[in-house]
MITOR-589718 format. One record per residue: residue number from 1; x, y, z of N, C-alpha, C, O in turn. Coordinates in steps of 0.2 Angstrom, whole numbers. Atoms other than C-alpha are relative to their C-alpha. Layout:
+------+-------+-------+-------+-------+-------+-------+-------+-------+-------+-------+-------+-------+
| resi |  n.xx |  n.yy |  n.zz | ca.xx | ca.yy | ca.zz |  c.xx |  c.yy |  c.zz |  o.xx |  o.yy |  o.zz |
+------+-------+-------+-------+-------+-------+-------+-------+-------+-------+-------+-------+-------+
|  NUM |     X |     Y |     Z |     X |     Y |     Z |     X |     Y |     Z |     X |     Y |     Z |
...
+------+-------+-------+-------+-------+-------+-------+-------+-------+-------+-------+-------+-------+
This chain:
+------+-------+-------+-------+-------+-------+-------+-------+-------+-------+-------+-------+-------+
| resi |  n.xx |  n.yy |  n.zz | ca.xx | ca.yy | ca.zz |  c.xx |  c.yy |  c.zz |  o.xx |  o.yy |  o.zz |
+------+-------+-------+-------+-------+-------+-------+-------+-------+-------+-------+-------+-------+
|    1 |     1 |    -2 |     7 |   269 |   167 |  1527 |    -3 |     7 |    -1 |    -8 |     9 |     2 |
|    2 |     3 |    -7 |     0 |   268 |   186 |  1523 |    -4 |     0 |    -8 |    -2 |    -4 |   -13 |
|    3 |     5 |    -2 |     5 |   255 |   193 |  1509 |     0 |     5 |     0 |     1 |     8 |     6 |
|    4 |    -2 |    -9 |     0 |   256 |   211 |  1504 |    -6 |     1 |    -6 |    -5 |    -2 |   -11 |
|    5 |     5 |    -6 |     3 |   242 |   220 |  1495 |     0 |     6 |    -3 |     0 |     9 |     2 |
|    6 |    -1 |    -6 |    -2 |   243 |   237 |  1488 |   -10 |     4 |     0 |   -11 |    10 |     3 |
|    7 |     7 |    -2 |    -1 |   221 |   239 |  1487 |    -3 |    -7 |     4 |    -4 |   -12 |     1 |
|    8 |     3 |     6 |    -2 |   213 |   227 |  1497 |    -9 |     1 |    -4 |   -12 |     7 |    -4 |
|    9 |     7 |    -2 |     0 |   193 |   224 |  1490 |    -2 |    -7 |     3 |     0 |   -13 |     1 |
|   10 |     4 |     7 |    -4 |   183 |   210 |  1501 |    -8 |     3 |     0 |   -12 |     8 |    -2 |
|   11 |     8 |    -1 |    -2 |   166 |   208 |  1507 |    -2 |    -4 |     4 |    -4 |   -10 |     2 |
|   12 |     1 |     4 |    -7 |   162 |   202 |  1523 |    -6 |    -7 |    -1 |    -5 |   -12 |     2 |
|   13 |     2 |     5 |     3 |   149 |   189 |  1514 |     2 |    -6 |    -1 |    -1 |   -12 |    -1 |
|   14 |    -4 |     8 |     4 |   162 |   178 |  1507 |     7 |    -1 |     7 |    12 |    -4 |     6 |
|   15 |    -4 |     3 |    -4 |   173 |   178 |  1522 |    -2 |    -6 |     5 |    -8 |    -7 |     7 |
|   16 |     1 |     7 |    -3 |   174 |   161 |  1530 |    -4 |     0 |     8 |    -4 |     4 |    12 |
|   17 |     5 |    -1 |    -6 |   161 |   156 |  1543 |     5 |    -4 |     6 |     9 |    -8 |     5 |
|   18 |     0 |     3 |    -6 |   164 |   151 |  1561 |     8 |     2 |     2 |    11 |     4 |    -2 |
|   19 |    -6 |    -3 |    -2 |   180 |   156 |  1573 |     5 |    -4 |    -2 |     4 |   -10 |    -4 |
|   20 |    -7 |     1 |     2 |   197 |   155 |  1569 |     0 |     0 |    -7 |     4 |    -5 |    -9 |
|   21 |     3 |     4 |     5 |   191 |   154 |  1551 |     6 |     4 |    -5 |     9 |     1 |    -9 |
|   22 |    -4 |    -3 |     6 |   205 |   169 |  1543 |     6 |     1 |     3 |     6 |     2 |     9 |
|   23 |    -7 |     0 |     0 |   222 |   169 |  1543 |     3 |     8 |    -2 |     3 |    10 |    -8 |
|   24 |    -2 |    -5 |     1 |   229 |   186 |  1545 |     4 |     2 |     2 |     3 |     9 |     2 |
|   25 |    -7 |     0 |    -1 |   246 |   184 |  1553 |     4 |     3 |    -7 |     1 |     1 |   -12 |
|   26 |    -3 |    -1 |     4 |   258 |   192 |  1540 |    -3 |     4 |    -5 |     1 |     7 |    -8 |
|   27 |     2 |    -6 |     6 |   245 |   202 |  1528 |     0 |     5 |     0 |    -4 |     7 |     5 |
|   28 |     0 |    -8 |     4 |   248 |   219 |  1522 |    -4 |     3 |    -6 |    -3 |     1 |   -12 |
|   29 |     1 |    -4 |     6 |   238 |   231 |  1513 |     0 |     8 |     2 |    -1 |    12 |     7 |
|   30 |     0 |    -7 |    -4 |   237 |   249 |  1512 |    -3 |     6 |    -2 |    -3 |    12 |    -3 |
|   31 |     6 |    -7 |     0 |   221 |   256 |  1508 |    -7 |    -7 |    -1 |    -6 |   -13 |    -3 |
|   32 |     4 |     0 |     1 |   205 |   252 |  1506 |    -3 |     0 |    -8 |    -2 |     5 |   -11 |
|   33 |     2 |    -1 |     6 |   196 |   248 |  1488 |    -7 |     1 |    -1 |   -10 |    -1 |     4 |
|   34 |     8 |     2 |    -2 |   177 |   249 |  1485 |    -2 |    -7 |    -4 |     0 |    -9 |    -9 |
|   35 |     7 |    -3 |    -6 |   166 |   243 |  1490 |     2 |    -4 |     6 |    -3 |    -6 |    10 |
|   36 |    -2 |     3 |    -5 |   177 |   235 |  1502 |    -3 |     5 |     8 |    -3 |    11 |     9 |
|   37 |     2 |    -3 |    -7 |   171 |   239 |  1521 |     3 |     5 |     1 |     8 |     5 |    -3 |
|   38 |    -4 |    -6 |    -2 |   179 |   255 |  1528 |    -3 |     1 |     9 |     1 |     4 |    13 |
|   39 |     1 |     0 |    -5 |   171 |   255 |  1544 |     3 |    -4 |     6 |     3 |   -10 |     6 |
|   40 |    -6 |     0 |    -4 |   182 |   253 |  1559 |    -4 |    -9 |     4 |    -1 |   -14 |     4 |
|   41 |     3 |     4 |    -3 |   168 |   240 |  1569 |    -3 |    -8 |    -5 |    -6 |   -13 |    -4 |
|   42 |     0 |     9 |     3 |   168 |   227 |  1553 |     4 |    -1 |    -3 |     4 |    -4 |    -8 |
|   43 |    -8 |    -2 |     1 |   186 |   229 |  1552 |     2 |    -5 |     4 |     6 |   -10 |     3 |
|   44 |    -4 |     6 |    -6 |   188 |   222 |  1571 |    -4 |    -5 |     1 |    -2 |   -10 |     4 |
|   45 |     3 |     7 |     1 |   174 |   210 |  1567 |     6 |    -5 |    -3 |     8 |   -10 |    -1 |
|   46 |    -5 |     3 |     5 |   187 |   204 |  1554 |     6 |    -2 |     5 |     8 |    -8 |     3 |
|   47 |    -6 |     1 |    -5 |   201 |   203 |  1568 |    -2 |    -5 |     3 |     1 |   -10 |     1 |
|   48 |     3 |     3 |    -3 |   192 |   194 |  1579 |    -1 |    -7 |    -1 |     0 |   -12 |     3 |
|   49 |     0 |     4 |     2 |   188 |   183 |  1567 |     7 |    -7 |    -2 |     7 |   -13 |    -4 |
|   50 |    -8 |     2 |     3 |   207 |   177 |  1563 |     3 |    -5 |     4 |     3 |    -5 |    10 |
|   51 |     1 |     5 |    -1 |   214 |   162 |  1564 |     9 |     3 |     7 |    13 |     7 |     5 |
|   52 |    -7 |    -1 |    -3 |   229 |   162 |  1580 |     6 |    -5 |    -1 |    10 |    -6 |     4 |
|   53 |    -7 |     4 |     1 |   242 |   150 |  1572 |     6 |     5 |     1 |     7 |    11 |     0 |
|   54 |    -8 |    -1 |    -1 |   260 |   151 |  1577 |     1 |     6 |     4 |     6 |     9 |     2 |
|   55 |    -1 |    -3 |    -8 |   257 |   162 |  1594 |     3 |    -3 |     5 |     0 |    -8 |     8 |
|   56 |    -2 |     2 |    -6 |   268 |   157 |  1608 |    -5 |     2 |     3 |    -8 |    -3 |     4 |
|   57 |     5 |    -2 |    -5 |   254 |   166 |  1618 |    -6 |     1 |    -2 |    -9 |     4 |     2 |
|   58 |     5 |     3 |     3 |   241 |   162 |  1608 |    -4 |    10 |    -2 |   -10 |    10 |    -3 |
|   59 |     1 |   -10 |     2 |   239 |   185 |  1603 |     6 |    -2 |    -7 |    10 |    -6 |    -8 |
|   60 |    -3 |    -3 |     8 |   244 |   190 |  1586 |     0 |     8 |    -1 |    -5 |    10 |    -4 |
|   61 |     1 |    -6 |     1 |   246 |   208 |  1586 |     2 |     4 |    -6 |     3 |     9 |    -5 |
|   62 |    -3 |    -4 |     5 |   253 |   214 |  1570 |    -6 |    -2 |    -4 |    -4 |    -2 |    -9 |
|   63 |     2 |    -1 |     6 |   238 |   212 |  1560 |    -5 |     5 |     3 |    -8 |     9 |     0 |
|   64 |     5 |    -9 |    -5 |   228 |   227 |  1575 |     5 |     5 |    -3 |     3 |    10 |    -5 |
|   65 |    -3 |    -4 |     1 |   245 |   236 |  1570 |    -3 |     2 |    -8 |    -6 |     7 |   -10 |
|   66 |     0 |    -2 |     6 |   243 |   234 |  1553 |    -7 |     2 |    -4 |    -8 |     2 |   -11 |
|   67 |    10 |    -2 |    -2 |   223 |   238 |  1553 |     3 |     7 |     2 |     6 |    10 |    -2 |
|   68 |    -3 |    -7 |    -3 |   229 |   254 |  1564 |     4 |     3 |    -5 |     4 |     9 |    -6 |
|   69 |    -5 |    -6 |     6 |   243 |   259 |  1550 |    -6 |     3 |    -6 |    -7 |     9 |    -7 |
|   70 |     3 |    -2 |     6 |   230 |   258 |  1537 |    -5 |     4 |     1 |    -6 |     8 |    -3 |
|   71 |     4 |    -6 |    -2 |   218 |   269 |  1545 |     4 |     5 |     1 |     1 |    11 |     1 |
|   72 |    -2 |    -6 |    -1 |   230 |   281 |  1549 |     3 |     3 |    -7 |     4 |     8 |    -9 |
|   73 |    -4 |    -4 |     7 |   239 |   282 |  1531 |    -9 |     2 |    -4 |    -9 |     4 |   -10 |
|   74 |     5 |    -1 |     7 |   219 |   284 |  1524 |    -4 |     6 |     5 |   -10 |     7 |     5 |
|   75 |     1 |    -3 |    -3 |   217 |   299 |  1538 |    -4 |     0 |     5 |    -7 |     5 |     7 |
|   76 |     7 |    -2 |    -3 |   205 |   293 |  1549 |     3 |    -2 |     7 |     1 |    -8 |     9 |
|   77 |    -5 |     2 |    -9 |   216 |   293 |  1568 |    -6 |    -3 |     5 |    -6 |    -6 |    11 |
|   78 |     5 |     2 |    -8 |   199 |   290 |  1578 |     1 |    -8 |    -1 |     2 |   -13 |     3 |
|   79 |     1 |    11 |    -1 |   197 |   271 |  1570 |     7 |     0 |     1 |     8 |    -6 |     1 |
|   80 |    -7 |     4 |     1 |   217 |   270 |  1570 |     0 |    -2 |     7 |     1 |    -8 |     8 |
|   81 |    -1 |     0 |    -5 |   214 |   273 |  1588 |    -4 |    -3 |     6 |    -4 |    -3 |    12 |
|   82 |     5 |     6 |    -5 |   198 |   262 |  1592 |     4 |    -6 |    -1 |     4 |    -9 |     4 |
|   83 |    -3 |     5 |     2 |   211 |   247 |  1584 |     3 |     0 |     3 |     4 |    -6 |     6 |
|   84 |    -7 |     2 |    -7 |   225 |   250 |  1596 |    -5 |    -2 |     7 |    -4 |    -7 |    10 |
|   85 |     4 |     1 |    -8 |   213 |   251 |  1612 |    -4 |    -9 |    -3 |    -6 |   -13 |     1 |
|   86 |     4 |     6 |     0 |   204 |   235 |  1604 |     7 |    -6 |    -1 |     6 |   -12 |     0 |
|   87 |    -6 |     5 |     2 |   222 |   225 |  1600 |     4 |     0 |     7 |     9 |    -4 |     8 |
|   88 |    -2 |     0 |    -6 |   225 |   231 |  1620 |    -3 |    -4 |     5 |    -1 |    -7 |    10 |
|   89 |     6 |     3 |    -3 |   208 |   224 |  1624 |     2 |    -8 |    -1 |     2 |   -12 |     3 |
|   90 |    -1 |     7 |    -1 |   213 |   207 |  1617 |     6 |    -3 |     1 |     7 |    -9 |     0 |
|   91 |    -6 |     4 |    -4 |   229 |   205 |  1624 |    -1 |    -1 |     5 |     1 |    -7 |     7 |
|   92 |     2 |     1 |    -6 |   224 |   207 |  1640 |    -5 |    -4 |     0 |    -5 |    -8 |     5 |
|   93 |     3 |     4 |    -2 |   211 |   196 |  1637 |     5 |    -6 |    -3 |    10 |    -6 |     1 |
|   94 |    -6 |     7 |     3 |   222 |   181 |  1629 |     4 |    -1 |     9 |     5 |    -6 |    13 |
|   95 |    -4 |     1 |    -7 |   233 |   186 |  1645 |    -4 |    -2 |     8 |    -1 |    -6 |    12 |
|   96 |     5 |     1 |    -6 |   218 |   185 |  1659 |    -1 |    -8 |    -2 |     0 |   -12 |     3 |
|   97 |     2 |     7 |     0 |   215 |   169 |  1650 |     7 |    -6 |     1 |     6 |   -11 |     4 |
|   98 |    -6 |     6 |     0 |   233 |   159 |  1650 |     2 |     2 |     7 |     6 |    -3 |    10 |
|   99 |     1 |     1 |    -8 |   233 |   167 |  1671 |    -5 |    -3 |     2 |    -5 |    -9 |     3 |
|  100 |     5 |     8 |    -2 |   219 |   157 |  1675 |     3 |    -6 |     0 |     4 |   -10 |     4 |
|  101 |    -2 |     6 |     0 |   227 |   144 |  1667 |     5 |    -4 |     5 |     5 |    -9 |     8 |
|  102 |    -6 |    -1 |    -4 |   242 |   147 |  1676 |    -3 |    -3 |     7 |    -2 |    -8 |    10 |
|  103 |     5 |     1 |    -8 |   232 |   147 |  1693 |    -1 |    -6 |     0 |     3 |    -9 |     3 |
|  104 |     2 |     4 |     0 |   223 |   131 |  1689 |     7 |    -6 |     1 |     8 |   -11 |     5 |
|  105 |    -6 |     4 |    -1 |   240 |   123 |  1686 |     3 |    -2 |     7 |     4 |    -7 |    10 |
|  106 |    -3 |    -3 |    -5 |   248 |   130 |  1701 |    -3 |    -5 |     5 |     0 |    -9 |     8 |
|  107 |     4 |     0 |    -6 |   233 |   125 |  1712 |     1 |    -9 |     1 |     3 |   -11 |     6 |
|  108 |    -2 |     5 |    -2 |   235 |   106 |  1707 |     3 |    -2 |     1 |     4 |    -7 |     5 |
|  109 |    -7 |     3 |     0 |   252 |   106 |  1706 |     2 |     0 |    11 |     3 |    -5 |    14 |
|  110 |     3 |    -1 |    -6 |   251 |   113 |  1724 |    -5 |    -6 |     4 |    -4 |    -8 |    10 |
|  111 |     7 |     5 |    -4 |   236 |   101 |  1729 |     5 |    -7 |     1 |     6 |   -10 |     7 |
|  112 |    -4 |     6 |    -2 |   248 |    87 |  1726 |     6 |    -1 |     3 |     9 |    -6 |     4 |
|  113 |    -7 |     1 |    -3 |   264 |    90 |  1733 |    -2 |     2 |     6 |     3 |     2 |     9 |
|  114 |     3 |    -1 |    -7 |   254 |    95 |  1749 |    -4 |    -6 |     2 |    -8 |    -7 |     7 |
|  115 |     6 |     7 |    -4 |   244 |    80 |  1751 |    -8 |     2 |    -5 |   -10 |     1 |   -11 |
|  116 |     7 |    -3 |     2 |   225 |    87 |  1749 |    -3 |    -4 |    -3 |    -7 |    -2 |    -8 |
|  117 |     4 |     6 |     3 |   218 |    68 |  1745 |    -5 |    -1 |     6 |    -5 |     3 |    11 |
|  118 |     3 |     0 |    -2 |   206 |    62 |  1753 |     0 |    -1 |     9 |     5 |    -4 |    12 |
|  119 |    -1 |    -2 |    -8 |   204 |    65 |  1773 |     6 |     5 |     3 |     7 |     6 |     9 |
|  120 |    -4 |    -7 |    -1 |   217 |    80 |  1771 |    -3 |     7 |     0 |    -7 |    10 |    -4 |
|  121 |     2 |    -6 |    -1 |   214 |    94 |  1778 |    -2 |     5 |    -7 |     0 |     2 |   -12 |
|  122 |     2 |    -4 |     5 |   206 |   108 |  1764 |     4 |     8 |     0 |     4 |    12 |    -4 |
|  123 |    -1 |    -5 |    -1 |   217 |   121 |  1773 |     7 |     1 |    -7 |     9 |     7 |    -9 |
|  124 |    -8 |     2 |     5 |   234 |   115 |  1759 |    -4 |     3 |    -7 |    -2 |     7 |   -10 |
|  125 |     1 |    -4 |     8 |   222 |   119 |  1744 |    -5 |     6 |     0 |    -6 |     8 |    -6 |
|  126 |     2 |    -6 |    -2 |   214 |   134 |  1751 |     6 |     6 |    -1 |     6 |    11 |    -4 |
|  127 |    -5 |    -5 |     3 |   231 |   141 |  1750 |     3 |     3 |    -4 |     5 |     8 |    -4 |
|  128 |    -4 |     2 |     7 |   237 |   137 |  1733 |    -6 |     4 |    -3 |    -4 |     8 |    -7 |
|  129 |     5 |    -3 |     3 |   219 |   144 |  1728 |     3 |     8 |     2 |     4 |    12 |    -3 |
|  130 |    -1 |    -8 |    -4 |   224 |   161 |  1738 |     6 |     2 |    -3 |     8 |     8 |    -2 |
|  131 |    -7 |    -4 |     3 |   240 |   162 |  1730 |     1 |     0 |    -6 |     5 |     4 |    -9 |
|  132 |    -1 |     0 |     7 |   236 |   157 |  1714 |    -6 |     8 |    -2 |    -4 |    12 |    -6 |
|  133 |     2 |    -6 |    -1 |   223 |   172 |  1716 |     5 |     6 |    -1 |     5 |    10 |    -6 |
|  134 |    -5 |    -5 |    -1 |   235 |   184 |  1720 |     4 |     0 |    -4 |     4 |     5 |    -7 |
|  135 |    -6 |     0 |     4 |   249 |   181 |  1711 |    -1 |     0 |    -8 |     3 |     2 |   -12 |
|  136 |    -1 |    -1 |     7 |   242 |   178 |  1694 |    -8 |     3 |    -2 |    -9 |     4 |    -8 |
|  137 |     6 |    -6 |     1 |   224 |   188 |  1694 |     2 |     6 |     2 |    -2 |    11 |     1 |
+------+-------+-------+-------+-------+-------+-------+-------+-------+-------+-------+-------+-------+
């Protein structure tokens, strides 16, 4: 569901508490109104806070793009370009976390088509530990 704006006015007060609490896949606006926030650090508070429905990868990056548009159409390139480095920062993290996942997968899936029950050697999931290491960290 997209939502389009042409003045946004909020107030970090009445936005909803606790994580995942805002949904802001699909919204657009394209400026700033007052006494809405303008500050770039309670802007990506605002991201942070956002709800990740309907991610394959559990990243939503169109609402850092469109944070980053709106700072650059209101001329201000330093915050367009703290929002990109921060929409880079939580990809990579989303990513670091579904490679663990990965790993941890691996490791059982690994654990049991090799034996690694009990009175088996520890050297079978030492491996899978070492590979899942390497391969996805």
């Amino acid at each position: 569901m997209a939502t389009t704006v042409n003045i946004l006015v909020d107030d970090p007060g009445a936005w909803p508490e606790g994580d995942d609490a805002i949904l802001l896949e699909g919204f657009r606006d394209e400026q700033f109104g007052e006494p809405a926030p303008r500050e770039v650090d309670v802007r990506l508070t605002w991201l942070e806070r956002q709800r990740q429905e309907g991610a394959d990868v559990g990243f939503l990056p169109q609402p850092y793009e469109q944070l980053a548009a709106v700072y650059d159409r209101m001329g201000h390139e330093e915050d367009a370009r703290k929002v990109r480095i921060a929409k880079r920062k939580a990809k990579r993290k989303q990513r670091n976390y579904q490679d663990c996942v990965g790993w941890r997968i691996g490791f059982w899936i690994g654990r049991s088509d090799m034996g690694g029950g009990p009175g088996d050697s520890c050297s079978s999931a030492f491996c899978w530990r070492s590979f899942g290491r390497s391969s996805f960290g």
